[in-house]
C-alpha positions in Angstrom: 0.0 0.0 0.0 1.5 3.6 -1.3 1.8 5.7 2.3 0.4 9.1 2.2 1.9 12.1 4.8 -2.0 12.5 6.5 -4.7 10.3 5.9 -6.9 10.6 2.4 -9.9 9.2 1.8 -10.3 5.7 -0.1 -10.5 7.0 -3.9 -7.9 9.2 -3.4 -5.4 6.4 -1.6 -6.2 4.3 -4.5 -5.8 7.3 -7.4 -2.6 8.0 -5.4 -1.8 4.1 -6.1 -2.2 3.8 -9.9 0.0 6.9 -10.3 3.1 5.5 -8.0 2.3 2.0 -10.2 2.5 3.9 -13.4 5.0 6.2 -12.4 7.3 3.1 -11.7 6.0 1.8 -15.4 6.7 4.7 -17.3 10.5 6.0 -15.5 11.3 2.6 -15.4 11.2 2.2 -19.7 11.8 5.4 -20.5 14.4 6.8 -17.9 13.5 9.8 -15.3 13.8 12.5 -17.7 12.1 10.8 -20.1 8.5 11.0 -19.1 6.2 13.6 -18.4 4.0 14.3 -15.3 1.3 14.5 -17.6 2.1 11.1 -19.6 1.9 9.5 -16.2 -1.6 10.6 -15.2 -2.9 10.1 -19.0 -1.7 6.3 -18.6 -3.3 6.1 -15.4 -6.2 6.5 -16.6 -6.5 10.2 -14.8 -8.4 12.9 -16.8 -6.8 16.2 -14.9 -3.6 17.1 -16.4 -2.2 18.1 -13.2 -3.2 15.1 -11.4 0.5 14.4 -10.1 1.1 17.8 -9.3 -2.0 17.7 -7.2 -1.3 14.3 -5.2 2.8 14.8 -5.7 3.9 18.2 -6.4 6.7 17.3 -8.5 8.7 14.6 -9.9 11.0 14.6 -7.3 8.3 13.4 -4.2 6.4 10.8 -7.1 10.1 9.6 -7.3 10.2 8.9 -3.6 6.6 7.7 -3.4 8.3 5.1 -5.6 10.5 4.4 -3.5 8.9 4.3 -0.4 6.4 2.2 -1.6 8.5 -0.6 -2.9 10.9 -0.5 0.3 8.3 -0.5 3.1 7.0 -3.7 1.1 10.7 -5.2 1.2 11.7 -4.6 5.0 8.6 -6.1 6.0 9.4 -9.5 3.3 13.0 -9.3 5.0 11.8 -9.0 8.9 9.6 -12.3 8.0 12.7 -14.4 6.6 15.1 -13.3 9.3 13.1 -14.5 11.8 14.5 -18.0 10.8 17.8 -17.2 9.9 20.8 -18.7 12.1 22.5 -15.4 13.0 26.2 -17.1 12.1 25.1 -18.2 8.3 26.3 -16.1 6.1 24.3 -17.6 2.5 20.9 -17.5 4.8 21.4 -14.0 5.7 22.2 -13.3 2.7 19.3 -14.7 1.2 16.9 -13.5 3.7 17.7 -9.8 2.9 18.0 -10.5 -0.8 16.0 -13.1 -1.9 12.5 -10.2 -1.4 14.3 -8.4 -4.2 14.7 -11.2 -6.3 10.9 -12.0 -6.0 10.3 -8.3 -7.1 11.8 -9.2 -10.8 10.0 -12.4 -10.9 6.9 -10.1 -10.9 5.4 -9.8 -14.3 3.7 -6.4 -13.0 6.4 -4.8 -11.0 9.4 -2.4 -12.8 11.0 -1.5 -9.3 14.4 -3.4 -10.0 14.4 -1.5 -13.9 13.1 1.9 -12.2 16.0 1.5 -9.7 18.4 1.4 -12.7 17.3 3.9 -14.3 17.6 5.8 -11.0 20.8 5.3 -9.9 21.9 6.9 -13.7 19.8 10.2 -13.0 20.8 13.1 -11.2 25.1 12.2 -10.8 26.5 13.1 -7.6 23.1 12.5 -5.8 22.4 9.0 -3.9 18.7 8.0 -5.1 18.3 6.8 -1.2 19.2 10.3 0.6 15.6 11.0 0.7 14.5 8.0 2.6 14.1 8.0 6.3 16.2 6.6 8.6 13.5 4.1 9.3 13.4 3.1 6.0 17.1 2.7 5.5 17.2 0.5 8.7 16.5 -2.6 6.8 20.0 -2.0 4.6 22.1 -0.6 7.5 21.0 -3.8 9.5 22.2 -6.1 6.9 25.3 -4.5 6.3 26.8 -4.7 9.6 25.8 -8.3 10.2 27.5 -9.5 7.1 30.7 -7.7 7.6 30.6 -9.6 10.9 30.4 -12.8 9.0 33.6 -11.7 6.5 36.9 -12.4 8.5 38.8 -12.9 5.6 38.0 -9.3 4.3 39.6 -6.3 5.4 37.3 -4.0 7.0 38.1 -1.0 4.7 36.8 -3.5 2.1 33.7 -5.1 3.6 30.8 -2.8 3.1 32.1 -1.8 -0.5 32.1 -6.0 -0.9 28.8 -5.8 0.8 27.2 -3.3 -1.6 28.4 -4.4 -5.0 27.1 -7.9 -4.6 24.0 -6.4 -3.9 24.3 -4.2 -7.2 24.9 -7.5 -8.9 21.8 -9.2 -7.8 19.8 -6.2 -8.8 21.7 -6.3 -12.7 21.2 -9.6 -12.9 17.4 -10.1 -11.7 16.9 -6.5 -14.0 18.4 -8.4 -17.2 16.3 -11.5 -16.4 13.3 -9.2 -16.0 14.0 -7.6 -19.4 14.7 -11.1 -21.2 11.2 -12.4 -20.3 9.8 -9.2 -21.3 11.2 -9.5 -24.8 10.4 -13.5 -24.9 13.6 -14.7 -24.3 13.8 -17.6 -23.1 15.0 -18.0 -18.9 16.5 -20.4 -16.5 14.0 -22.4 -14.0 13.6 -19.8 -10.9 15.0 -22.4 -8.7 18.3 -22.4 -10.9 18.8 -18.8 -11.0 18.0 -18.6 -7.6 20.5 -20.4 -6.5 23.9 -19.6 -8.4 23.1 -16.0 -7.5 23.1 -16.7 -4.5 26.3 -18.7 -4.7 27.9 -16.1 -6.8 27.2 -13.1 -4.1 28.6 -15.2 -1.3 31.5 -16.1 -3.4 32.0 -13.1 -3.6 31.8 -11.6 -0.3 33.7 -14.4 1.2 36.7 -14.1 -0.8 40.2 -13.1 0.4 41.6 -10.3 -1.6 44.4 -10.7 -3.7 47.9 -9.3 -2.7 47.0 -6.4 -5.5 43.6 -5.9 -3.7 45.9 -5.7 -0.6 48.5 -3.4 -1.9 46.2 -0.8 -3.5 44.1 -0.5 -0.4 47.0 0.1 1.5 48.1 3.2 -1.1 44.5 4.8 -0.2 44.6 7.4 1.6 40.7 8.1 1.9 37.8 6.1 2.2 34.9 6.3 -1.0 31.2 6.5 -0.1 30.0 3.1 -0.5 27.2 3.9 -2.1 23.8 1.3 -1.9 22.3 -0.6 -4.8 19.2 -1.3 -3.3 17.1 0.2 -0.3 
């Protein structure tokens, strides 16, 4: 269910609804800057031009309605999982806090892994997550430091950049499966893909870096933002 800042009636909670849906649709195939505020409501079905304006204001807050929408949905999927997860098991963690996303691109319906693409290549310099509340990014934060509990073989400097771009591969992958199906390609069994993702990320989480790796990190002076794939 799309949150709204004060409560709305019913029609407008569920106008409010189709317009985060299409919203998601419509940046997610077309890129941020490539779709009006006014395409959005037309496709939704809405006959006032202004219709996003009026529930929204601006691209900007539809952008994080998006958002918020989608990662409300996850940390709840994610509280659910970790219930059963053995807090020393790396590949169930793991899969606890990823395997929601995964289910989002398996979703004929949902564009949330394409919009987040598409986001993360708009607006340079900005982190599409800045916006979110700290409640909301509690979920990621979470995961991150029980991982890099679970990587002795890593070097802390390196852990939560480990920790973010195997999430950034899970979210290209699942994207590109998402796209195949949706050009008629045909896909690996769910169960399959499932799995030698999930072997891939903990591969590469787990393993030691190279005496390179080792080397460089040692020349850098200052530490990168490590910046999240997915909420």
């Amino acid at each position: 269910m799309v949150t709204s800042p004060m409560p709305s009636p019913k029609a407008a909670r569920s106008t409010k609804e189709a317009l985060v849906l299409t919203g998601e649709r419509l940046f997610a195939v077309h890129g941020i800057d490539g779709v009006s505020l006014r395409r959005i409501g037309t496709e939704a079905g809405m006959g006032m031009n202004t219709v996003v304006q009026y529930h929204f204001g601006s691209k900007d807050r539809l952008v994080e309605a998006i958002m918020v929408n989608r990662v409300e949905l996850l940390a709840s999927r994610r509280a659910l999982l970790e219930e059963r997860v053995p807090r020393d098991d790396l590949r169930s963690v793991v899969e606890a806090h990823l395997l929601p996303v995964i289910e989002l691109g398996e979703d004929p319906e949902c564009y949330f892994l394409l919009f987040l693409e598409q986001l993360q290549r708009h607006g340079l310099g900005v982190h599409p997550f800045d916006n979110l509340s700290p409640a909301q990014k509690a979920s990621q934060r979470h995961y991150v430091r029980r991982v890099s509990r679970l990587l002795p073989r890593v070097p802390p400097q390196l852990r939560e950049r480990r920790i973010n771009r195997a999430s950034a591969m899970c979210l290209h992958t699942c994207a590109d499966r998402q796209r195949a199906r949706n050009f008629g390609a045909t896909i690996e069994p769910y169960a399959l893909h499932v799995s030698q993702l999930l072997d891939g990320v903990e591969a590469f989480l787990t393993t030691a870096p190279s005496e390179e790796t080792v080397r460089a990190l040692s020349k850098t002076s200052k530490r990168p933002t490590s910046l999240m794939a997915i909420p």
